[in-house]
Every structure is written in C-alpha cells, then in structure tokens.
C-alpha positions as CSV (number, residue, x, y, z in Angstrom):
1,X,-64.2,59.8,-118.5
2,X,-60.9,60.2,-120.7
3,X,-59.2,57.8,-118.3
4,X,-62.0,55.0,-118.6
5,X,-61.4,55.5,-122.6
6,X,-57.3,55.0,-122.6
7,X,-58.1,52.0,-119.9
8,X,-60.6,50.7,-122.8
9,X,-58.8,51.4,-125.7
10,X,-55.4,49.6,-124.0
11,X,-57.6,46.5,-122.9
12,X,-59.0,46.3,-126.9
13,X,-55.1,46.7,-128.2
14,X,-54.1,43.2,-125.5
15,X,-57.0,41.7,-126.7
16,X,-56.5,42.0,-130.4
17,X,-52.6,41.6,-129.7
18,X,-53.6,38.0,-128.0
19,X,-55.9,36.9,-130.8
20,X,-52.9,37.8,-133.1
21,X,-51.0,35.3,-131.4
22,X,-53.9,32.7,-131.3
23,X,-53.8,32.8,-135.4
24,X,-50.2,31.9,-135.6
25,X,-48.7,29.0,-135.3
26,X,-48.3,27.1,-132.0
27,X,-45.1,27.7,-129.6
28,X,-44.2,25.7,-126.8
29,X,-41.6,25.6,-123.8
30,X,-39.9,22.6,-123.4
31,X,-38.2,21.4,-120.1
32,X,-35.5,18.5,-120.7
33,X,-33.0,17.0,-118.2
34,X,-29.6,16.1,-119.0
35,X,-26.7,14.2,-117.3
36,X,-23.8,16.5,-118.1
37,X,-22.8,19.8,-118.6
38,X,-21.0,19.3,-122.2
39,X,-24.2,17.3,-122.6
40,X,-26.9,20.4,-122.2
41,X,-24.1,22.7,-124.3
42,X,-24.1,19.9,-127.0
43,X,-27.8,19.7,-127.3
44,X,-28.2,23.6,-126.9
45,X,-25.8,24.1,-130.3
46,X,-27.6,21.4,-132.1
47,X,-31.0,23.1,-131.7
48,X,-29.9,26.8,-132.3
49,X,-27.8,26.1,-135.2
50,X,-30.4,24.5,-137.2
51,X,-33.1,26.9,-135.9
52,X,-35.0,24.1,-134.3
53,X,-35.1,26.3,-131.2
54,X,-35.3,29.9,-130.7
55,X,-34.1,30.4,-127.3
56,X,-32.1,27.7,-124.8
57,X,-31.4,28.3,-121.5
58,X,-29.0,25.9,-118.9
59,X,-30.0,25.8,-115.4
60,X,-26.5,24.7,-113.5
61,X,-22.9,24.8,-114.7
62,X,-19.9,22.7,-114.3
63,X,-19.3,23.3,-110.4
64,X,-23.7,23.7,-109.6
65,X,-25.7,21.7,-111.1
66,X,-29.3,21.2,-110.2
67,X,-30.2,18.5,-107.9
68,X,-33.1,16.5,-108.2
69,X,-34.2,14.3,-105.1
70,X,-36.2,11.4,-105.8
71,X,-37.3,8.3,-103.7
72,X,-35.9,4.8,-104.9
73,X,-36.2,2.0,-102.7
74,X,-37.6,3.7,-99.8
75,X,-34.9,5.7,-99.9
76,X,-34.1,9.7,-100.7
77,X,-31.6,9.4,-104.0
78,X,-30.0,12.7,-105.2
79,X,-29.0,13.0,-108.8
80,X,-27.1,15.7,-110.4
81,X,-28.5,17.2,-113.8
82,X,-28.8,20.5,-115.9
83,X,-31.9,21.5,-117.2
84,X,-32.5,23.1,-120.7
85,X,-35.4,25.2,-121.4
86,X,-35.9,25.5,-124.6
87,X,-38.8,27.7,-126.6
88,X,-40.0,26.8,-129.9
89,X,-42.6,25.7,-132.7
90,X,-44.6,23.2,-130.6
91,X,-44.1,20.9,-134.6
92,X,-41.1,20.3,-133.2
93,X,-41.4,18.1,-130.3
94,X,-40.0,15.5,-131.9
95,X,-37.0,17.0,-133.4
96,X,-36.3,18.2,-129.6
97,X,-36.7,14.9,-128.2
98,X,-34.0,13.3,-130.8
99,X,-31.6,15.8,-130.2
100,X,-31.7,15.9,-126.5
101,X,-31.5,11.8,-126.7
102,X,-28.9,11.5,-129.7
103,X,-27.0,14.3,-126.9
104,X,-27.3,12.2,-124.0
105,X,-26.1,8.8,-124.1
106,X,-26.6,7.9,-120.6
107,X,-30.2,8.8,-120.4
108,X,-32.8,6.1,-122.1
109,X,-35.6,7.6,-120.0
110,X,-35.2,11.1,-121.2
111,X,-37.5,13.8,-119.0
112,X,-38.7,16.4,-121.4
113,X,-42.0,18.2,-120.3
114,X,-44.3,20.3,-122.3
115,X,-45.7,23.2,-121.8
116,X,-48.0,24.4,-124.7
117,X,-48.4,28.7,-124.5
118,X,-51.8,29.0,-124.8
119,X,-51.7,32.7,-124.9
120,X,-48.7,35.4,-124.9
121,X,-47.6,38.8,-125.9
122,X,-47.9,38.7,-130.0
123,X,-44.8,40.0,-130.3
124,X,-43.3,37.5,-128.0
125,X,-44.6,34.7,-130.2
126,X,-43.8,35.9,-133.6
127,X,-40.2,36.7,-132.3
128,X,-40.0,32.7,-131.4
129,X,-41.5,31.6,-135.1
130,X,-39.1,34.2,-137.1
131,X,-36.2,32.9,-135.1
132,X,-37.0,29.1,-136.2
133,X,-36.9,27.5,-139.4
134,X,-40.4,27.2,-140.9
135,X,-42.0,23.5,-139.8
136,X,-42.4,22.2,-143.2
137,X,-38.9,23.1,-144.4
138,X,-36.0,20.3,-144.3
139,X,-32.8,20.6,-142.5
C-alpha cells in the first residue's frame, strides 16, 4: 500500500510539473540546414549572443558533414550541409529564419523545420525561457 502512495504521489508531482510548463510560454526546436561550416558557426553566434536562442547544436564539422541525398532529375544527388538545432521561444521563428538566411548566402530556399514541444520537463522549459531574451523586448 505505501508503494502504490509514492507511485501516486510521483505521478501527481509530473503531472502538476507538465501543467507548469503548459502555462508558460511556448518553446520550440528548430532544425535548419546550412551550406558551410563558418556558415552554421556564424548563425550559432548570432543567435546566442543576442539570446534569440538558448541552446545550438552543429551536426558535422569541417572534414564530416552531413549528407543529404535527394532525387533531382531521376537521379540520386548528394549535397553536403550542417545542421543546426536550435531551442527556443517558439515567438521567435522569425528572428531564426533571418539569421539563418542573412548567414547563408547561398541558400534562397532555406530548410528550417519546426517542432513545437507540446509538453516537457518544467524545469527543462523554464531553463530555455530564462536563457532567452523576453519576446517583447528589442535587441
């Protein structure tokens, strides 16, 4: 019976810990692809330093990038690219977008993919809103 309780009381403390992060502000991963290297590490600065993002990571370096496959013309077509994930206020898709494009010259058809967190660890998701400037303030 005291085990059943603790399991209970447990459940009840993740359950009032998500509905804690359900009453603040929204947070998002972002996925963007970029043509270079200096490119990601450009964008990555730009975002941290002026607390648009709370976290970047770069998938590939200089000598291992990630490569994408992708049919054009019939035919298999392999790119090279590095891939930022970046976490952050969900207001600032936009911001993201800009930076990422303003980064990367060569791409006009940049690939960033959202991916809205519905639900996380409230400590998780306060972490990424302390960590990034508040959405109404200027830059």
């Amino acid at each position: 019976m005291k085990s059943i309780l603790i399991a209970a009381f447990v459940l009840s403390l993740i359950a009032i810990q998500s509905n804690q992060a359900h009453a603040l502000q929204p947070i998002s991963v972002f996925q963007a692809a970029v043509s270079s290297y200096d490119t990601a590490v450009v964008a990555a600065h730009t975002l941290l330093q002026d607390k648009t993002a709370a976290t970047v990571s770069i998938l590939g370096d200089k000598k291992h990038p990630v490569i994408t496959m992708e049919l054009v013309d019939d035919k298999i077509a392999e790119t090279n690219q590095y891939l930022l994930v970046i976490k952050s206020r969900s207001a600032f898709k936009k911001k993201i977008i800009w930076t990422v494009q303003s980064a990367d010259n060569n791409n006009r058809n940049l690939e960033l993919i959202e991916f809205p967190i519905t639900d996380s660890n409230y400590a998780f998701h306060k972490w990424i809103l302390d960590n990034t400037r508040d959405k109404d303030s200027e830059l």
